[in-house]
Jmol script that loads the backbone (N, CA, C; Angstrom):
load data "model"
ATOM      1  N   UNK A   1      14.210   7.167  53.474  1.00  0.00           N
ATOM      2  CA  UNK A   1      14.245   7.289  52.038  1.00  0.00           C
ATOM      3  C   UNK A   1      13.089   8.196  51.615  1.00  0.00           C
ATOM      4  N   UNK A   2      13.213   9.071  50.406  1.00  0.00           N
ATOM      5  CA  UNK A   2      12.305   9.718  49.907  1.00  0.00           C
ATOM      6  C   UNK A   2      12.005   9.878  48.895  1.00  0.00           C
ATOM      7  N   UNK A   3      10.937   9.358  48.052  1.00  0.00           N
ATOM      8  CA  UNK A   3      10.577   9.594  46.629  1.00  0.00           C
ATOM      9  C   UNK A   3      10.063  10.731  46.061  1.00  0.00           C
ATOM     10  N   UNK A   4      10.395  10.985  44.871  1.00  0.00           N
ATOM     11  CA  UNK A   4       9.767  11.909  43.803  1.00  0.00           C
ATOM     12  C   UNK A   4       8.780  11.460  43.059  1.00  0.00           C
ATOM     13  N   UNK A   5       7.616  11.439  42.995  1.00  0.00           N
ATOM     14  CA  UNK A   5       6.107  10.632  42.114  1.00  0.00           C
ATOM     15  C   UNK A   5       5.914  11.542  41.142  1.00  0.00           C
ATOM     16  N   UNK A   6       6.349  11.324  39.920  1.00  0.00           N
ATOM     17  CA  UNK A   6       5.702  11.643  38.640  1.00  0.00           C
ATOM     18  C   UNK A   6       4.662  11.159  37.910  1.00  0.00           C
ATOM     19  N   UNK A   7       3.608  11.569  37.883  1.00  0.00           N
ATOM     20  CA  UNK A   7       2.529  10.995  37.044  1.00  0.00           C
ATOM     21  C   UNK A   7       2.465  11.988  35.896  1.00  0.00           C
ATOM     22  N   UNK A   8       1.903  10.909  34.888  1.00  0.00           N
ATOM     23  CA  UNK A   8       1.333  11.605  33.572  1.00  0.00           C
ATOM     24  C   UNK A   8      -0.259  11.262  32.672  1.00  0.00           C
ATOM     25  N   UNK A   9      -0.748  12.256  31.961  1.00  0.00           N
ATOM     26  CA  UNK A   9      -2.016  11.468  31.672  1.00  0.00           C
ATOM     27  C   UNK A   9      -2.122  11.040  30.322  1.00  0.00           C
ATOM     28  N   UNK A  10      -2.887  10.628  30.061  1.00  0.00           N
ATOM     29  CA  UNK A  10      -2.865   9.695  28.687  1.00  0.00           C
ATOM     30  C   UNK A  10      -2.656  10.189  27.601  1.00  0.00           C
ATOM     31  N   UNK A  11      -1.940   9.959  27.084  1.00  0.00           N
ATOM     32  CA  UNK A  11      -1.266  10.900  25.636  1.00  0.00           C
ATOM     33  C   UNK A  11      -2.445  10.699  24.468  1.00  0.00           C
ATOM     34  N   UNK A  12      -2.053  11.415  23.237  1.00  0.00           N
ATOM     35  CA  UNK A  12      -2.796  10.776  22.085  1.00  0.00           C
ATOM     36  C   UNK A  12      -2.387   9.806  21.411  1.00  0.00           C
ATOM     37  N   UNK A  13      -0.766   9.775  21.848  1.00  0.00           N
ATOM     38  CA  UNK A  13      -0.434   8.751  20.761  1.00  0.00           C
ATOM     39  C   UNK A  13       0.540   8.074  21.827  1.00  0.00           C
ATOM     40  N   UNK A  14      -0.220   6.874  22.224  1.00  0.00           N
ATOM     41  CA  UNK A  14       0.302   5.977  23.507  1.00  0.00           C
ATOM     42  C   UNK A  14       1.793   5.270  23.154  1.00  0.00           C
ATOM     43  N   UNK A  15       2.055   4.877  21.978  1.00  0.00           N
ATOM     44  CA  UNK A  15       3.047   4.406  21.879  1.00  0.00           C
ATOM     45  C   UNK A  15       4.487   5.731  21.592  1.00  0.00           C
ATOM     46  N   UNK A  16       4.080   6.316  21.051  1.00  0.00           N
ATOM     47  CA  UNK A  16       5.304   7.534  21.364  1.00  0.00           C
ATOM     48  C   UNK A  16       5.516   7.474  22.127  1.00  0.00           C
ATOM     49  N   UNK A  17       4.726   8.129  22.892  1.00  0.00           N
ATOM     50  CA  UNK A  17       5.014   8.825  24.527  1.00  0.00           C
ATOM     51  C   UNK A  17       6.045   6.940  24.888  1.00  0.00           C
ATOM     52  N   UNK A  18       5.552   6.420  24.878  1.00  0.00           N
ATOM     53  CA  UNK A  18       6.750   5.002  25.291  1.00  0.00           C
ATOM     54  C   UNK A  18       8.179   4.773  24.990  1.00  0.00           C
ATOM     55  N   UNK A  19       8.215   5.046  23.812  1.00  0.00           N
ATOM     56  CA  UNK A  19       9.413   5.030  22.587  1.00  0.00           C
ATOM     57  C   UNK A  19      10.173   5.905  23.722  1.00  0.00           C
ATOM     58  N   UNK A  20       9.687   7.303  23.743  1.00  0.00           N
ATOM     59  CA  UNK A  20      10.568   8.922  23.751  1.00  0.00           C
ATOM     60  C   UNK A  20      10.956   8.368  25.290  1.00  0.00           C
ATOM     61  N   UNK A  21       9.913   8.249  26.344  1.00  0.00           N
ATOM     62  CA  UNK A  21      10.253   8.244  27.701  1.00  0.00           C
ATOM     63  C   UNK A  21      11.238   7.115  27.545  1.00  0.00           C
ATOM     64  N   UNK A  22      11.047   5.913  27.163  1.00  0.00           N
ATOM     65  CA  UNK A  22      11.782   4.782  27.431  1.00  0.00           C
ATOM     66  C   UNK A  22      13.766   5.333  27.090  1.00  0.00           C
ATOM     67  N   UNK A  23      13.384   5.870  25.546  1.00  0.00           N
ATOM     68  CA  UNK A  23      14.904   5.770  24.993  1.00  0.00           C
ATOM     69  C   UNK A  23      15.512   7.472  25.146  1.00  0.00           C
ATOM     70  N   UNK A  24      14.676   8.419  25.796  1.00  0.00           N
ATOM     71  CA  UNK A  24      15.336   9.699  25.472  1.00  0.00           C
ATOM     72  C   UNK A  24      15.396  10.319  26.954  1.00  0.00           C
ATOM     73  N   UNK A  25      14.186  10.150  27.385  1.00  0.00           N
ATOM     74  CA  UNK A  25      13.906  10.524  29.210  1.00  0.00           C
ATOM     75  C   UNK A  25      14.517   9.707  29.941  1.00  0.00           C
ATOM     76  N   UNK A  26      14.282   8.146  30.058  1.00  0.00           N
ATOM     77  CA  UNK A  26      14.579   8.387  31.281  1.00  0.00           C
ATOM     78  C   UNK A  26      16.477   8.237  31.039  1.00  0.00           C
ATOM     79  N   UNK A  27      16.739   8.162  30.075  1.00  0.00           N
ATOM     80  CA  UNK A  27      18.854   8.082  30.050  1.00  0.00           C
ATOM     81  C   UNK A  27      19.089   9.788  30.946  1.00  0.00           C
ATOM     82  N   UNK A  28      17.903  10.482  30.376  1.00  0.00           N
ATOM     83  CA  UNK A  28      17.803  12.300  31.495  1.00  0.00           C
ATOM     84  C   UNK A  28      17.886  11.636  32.865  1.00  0.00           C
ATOM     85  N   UNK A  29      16.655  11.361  32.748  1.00  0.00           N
ATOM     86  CA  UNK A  29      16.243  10.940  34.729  1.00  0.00           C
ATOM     87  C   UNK A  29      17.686  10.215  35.851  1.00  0.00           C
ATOM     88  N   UNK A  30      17.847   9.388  34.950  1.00  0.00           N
ATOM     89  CA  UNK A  30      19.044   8.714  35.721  1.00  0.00           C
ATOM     90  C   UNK A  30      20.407   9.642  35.884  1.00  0.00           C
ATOM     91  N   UNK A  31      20.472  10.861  35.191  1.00  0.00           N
ATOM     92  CA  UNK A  31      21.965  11.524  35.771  1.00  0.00           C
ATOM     93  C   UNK A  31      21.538  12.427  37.086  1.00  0.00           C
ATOM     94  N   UNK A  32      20.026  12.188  37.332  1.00  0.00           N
ATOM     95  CA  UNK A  32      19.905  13.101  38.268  1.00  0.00           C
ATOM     96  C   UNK A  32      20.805  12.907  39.551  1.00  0.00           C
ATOM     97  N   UNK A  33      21.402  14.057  40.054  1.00  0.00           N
ATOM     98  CA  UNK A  33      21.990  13.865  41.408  1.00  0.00           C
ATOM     99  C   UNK A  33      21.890  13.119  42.915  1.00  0.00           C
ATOM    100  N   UNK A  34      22.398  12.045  42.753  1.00  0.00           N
ATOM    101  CA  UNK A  34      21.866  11.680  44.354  1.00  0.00           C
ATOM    102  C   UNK A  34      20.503  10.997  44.076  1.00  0.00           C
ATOM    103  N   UNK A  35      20.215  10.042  42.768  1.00  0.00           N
ATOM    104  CA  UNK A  35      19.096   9.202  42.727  1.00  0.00           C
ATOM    105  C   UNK A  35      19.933   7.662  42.867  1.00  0.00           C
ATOM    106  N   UNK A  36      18.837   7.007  43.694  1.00  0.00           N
ATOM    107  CA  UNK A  36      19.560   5.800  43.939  1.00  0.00           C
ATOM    108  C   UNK A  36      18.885   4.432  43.406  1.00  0.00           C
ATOM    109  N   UNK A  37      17.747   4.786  43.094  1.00  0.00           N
ATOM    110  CA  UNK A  37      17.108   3.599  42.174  1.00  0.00           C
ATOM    111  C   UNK A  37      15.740   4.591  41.305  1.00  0.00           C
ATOM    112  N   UNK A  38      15.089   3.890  40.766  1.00  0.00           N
ATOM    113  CA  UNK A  38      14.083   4.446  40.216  1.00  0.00           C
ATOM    114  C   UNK A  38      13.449   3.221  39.626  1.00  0.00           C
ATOM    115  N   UNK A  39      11.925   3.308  39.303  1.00  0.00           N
ATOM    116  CA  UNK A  39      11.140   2.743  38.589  1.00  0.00           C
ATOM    117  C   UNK A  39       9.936   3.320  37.846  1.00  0.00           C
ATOM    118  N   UNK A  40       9.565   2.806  36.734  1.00  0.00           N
ATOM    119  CA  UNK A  40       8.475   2.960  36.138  1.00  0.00           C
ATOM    120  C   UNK A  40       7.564   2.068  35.326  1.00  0.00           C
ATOM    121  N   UNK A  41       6.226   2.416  35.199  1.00  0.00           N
ATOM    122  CA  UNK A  41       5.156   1.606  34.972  1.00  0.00           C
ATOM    123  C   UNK A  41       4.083   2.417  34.356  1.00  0.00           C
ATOM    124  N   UNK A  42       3.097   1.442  33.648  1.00  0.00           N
ATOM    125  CA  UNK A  42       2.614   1.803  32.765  1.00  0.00           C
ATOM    126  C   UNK A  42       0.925   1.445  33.429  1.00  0.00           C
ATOM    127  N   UNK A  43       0.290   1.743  34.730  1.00  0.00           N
ATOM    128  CA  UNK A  43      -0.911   0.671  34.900  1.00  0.00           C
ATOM    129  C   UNK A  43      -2.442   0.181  34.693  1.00  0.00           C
ATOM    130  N   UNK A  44      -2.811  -1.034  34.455  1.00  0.00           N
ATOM    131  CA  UNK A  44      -3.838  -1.179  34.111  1.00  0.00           C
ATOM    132  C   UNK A  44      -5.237  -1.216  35.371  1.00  0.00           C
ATOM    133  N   UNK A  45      -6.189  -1.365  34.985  1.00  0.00           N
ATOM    134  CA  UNK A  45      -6.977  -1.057  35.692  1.00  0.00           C
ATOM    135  C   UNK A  45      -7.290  -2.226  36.644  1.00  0.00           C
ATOM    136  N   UNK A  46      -8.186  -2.154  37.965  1.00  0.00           N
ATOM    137  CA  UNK A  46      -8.037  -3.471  38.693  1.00  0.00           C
ATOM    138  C   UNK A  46      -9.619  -3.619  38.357  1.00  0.00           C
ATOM    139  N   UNK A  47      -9.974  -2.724  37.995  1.00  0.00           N
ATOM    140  CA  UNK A  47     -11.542  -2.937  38.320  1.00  0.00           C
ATOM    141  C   UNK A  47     -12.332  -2.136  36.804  1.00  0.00           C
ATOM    142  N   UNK A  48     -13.747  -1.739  36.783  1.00  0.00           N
ATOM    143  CA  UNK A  48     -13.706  -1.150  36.054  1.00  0.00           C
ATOM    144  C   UNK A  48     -13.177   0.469  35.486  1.00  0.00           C
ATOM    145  N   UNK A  49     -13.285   0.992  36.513  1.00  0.00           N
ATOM    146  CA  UNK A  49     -12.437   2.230  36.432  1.00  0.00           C
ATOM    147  C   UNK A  49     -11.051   2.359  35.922  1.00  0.00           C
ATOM    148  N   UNK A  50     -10.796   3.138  35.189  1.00  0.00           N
ATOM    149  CA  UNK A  50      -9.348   3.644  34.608  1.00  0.00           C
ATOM    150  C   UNK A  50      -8.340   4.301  35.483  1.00  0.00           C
ATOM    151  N   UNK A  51      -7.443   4.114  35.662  1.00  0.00           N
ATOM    152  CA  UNK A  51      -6.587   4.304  36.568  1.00  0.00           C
ATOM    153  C   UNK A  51      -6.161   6.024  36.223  1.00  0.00           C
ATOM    154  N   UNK A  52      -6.205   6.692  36.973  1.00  0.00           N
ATOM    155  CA  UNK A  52      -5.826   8.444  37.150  1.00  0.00           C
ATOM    156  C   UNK A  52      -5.244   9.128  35.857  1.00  0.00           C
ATOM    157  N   UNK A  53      -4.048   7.970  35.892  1.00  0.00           N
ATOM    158  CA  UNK A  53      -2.429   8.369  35.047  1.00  0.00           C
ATOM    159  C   UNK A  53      -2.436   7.745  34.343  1.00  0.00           C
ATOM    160  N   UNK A  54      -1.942   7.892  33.447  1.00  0.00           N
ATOM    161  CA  UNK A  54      -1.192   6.931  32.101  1.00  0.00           C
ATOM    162  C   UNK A  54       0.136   6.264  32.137  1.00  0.00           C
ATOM    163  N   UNK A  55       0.641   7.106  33.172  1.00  0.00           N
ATOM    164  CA  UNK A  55       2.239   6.436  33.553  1.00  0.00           C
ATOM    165  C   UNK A  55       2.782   6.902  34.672  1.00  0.00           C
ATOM    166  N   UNK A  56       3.402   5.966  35.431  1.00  0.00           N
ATOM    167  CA  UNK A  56       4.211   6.740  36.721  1.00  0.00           C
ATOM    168  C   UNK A  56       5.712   6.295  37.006  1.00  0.00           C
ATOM    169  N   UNK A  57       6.290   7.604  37.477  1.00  0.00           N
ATOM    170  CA  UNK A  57       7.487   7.278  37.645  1.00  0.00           C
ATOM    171  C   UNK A  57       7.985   7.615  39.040  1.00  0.00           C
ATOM    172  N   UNK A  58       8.459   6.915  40.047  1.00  0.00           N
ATOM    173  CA  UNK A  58       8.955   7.012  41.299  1.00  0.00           C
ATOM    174  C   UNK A  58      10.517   7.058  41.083  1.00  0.00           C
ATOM    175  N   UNK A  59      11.412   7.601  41.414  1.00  0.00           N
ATOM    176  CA  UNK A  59      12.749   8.113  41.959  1.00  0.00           C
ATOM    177  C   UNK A  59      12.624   7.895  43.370  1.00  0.00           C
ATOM    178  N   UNK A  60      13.707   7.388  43.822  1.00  0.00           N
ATOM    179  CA  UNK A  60      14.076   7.530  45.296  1.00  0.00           C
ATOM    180  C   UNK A  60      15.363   8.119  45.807  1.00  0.00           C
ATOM    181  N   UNK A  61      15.779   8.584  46.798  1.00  0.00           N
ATOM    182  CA  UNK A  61      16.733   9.988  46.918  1.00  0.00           C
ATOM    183  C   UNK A  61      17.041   9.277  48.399  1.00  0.00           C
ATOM    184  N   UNK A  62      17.982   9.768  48.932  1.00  0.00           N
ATOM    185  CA  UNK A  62      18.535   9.372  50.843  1.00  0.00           C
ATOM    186  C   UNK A  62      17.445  10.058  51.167  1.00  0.00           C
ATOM    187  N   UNK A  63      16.996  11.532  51.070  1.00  0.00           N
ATOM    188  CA  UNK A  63      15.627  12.121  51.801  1.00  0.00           C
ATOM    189  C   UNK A  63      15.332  13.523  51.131  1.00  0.00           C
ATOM    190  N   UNK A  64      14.327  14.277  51.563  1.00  0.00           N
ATOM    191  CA  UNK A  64      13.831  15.422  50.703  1.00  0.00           C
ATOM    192  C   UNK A  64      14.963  16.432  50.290  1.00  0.00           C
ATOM    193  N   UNK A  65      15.983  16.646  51.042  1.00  0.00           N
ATOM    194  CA  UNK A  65      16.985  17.765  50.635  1.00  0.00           C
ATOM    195  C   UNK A  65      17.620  17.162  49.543  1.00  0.00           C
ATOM    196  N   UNK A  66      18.193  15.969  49.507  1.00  0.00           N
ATOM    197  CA  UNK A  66      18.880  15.695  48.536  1.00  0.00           C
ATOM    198  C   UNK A  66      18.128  15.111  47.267  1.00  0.00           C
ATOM    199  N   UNK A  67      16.538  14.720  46.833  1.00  0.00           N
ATOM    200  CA  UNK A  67      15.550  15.205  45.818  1.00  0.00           C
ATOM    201  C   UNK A  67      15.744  16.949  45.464  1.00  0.00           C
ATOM    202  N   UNK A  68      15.717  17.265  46.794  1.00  0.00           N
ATOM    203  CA  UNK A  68      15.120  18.873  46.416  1.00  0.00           C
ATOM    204  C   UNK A  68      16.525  19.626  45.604  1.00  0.00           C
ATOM    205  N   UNK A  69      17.833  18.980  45.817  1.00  0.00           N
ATOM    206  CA  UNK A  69      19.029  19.507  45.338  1.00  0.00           C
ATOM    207  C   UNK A  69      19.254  18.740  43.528  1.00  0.00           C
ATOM    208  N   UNK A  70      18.638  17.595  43.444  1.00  0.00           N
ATOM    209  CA  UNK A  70      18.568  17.252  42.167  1.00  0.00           C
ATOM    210  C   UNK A  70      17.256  17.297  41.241  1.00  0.00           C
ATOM    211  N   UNK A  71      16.104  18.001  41.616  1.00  0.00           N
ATOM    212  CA  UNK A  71      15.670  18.924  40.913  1.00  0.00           C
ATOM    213  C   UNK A  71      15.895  20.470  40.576  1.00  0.00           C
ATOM    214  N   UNK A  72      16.896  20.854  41.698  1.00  0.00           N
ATOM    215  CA  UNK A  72      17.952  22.544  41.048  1.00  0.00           C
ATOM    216  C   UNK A  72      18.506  22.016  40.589  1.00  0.00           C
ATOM    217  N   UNK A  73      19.202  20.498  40.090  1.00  0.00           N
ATOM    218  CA  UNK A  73      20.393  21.166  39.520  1.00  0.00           C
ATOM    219  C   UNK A  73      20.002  21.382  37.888  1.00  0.00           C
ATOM    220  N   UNK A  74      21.795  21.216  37.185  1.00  0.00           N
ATOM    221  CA  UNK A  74      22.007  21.248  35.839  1.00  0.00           C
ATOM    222  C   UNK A  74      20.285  20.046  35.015  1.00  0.00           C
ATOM    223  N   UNK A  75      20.867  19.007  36.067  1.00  0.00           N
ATOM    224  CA  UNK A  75      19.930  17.822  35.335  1.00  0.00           C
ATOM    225  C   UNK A  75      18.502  17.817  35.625  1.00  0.00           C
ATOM    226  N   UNK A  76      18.434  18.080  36.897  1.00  0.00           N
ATOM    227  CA  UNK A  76      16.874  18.210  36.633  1.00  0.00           C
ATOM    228  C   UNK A  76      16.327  19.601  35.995  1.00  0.00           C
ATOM    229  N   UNK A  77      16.969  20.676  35.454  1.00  0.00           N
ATOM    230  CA  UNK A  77      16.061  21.492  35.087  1.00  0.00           C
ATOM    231  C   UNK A  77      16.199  20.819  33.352  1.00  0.00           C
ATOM    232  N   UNK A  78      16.909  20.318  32.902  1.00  0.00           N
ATOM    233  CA  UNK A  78      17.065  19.714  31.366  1.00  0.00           C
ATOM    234  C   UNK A  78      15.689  18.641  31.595  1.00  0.00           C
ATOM    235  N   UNK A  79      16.115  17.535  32.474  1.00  0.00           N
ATOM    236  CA  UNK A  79      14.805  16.919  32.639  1.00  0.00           C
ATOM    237  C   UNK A  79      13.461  17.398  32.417  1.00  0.00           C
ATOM    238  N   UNK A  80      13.303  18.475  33.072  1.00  0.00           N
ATOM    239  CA  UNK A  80      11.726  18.990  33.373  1.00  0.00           C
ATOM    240  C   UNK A  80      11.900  19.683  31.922  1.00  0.00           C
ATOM    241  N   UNK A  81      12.696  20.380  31.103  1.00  0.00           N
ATOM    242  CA  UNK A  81      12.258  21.088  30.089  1.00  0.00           C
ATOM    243  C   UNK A  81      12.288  19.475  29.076  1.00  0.00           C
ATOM    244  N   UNK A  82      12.440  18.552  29.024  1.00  0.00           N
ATOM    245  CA  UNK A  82      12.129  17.627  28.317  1.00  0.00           C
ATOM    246  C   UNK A  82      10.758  17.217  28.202  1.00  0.00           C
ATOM    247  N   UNK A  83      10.327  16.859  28.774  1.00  0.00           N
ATOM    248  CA  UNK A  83       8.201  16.916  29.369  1.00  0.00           C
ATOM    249  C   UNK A  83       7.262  17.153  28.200  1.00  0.00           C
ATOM    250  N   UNK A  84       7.662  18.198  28.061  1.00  0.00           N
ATOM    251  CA  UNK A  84       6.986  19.091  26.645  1.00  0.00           C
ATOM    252  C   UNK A  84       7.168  17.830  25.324  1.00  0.00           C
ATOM    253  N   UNK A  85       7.948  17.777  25.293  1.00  0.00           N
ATOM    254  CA  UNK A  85       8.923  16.798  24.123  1.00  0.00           C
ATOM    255  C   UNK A  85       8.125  15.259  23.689  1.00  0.00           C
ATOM    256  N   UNK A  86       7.360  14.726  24.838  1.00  0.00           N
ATOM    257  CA  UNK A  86       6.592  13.670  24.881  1.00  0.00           C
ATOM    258  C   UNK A  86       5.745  14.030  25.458  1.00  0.00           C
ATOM    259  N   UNK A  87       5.101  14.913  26.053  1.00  0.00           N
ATOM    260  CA  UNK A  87       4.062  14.835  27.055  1.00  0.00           C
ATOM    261  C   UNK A  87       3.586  16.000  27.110  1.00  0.00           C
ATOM    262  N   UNK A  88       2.849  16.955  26.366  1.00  0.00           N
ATOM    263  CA  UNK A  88       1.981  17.957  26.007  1.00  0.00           C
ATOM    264  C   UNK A  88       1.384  18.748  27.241  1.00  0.00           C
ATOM    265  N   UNK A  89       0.925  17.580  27.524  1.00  0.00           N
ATOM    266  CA  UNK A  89      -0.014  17.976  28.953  1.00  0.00           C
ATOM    267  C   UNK A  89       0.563  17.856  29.775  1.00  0.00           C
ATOM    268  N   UNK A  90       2.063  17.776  29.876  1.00  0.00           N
ATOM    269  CA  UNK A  90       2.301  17.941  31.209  1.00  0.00           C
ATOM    270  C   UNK A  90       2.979  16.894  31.884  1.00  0.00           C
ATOM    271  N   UNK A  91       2.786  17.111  33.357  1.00  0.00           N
ATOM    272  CA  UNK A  91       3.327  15.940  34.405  1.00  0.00           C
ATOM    273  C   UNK A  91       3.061  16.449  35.973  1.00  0.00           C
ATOM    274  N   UNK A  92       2.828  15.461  36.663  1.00  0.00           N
ATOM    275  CA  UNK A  92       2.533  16.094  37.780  1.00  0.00           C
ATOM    276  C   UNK A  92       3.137  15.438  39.208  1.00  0.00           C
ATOM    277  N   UNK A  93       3.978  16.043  39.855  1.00  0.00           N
ATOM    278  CA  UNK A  93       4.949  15.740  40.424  1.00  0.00           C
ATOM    279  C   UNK A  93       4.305  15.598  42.056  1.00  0.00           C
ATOM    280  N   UNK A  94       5.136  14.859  42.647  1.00  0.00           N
ATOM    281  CA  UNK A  94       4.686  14.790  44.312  1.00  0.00           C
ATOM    282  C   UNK A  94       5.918  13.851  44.878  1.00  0.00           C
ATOM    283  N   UNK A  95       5.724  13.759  46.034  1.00  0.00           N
ATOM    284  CA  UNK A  95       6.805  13.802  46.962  1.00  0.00           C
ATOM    285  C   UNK A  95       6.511  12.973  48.247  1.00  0.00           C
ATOM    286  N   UNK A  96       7.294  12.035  48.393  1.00  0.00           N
ATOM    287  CA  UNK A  96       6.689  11.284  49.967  1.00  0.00           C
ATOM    288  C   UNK A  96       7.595  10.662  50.940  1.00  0.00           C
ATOM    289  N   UNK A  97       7.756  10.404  52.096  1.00  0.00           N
ATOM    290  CA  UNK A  97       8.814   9.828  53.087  1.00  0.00           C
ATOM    291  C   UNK A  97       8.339   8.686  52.589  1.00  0.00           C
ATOM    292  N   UNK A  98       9.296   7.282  52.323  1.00  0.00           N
ATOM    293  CA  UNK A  98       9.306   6.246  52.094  1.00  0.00           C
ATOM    294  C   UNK A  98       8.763   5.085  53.504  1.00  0.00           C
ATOM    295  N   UNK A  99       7.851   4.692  54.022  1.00  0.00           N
ATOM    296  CA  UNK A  99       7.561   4.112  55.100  1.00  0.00           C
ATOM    297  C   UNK A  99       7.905   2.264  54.229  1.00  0.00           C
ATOM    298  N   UNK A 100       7.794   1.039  55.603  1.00  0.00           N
ATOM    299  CA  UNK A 100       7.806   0.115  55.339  1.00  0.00           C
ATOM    300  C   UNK A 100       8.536  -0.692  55.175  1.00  0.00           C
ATOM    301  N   UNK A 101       8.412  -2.096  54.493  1.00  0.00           N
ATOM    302  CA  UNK A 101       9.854  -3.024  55.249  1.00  0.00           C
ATOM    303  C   UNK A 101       9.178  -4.508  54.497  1.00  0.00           C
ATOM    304  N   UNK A 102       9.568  -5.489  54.548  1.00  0.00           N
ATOM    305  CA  UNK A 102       9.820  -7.211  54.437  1.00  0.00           C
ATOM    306  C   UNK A 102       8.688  -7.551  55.081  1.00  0.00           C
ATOM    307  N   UNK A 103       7.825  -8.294  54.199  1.00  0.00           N
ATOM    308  CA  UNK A 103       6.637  -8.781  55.277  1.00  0.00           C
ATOM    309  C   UNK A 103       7.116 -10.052  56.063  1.00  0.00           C
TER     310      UNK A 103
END
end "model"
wireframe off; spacefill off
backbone 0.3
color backbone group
């Protein structure tokens, strides 16, 4: 399995950015091609330090070709031009082989 890691950083106006991603993005995210689950989160800190991101979103795909074919397509390029729309600054994307299992 292979994920797509979207992070984002802290908006100015924290509850928008929630509203828009929740009810306008991710109904985008989910037509992507060949996604088979997805999640997202919002996280708080464990310690005193502030956590990187303001929000992250993992996609998972069968493996990198078939991520890499639903960011060409129709939907992920609508996706990515959505970004702007809630998220000013951006987003910052990464990519990983899924390791692990049932403890």
């Amino acid at each position: 399995m292979h994920a797509l890691i979207v992070t984002y950083p802290k908006p100015a106006a924290a509850q928008a950015f929630k509203t828009y991603y929740r009810d306008t993005h991710i109904p985008l995210a989910i037509k992507l091609p060949g996604l088979l689950r997805y999640e997202y989160a919002y996280p708080d800190a464990l310690g005193a330090e502030q956590p990187p991101f303001f929000c992250i979103w993992k996609g998972y795909f069968e493996n990198e070709q078939a991520m890499q074919a639903a960011l060409a397509s129709a939907e992920g390029k609508a996706l990515a031009e959505d970004v702007p729309n809630y998220s000013p600054s951006g987003a910052k994307l990464s990519h990983a082989e899924i390791g692990g299992g049932q403890p």
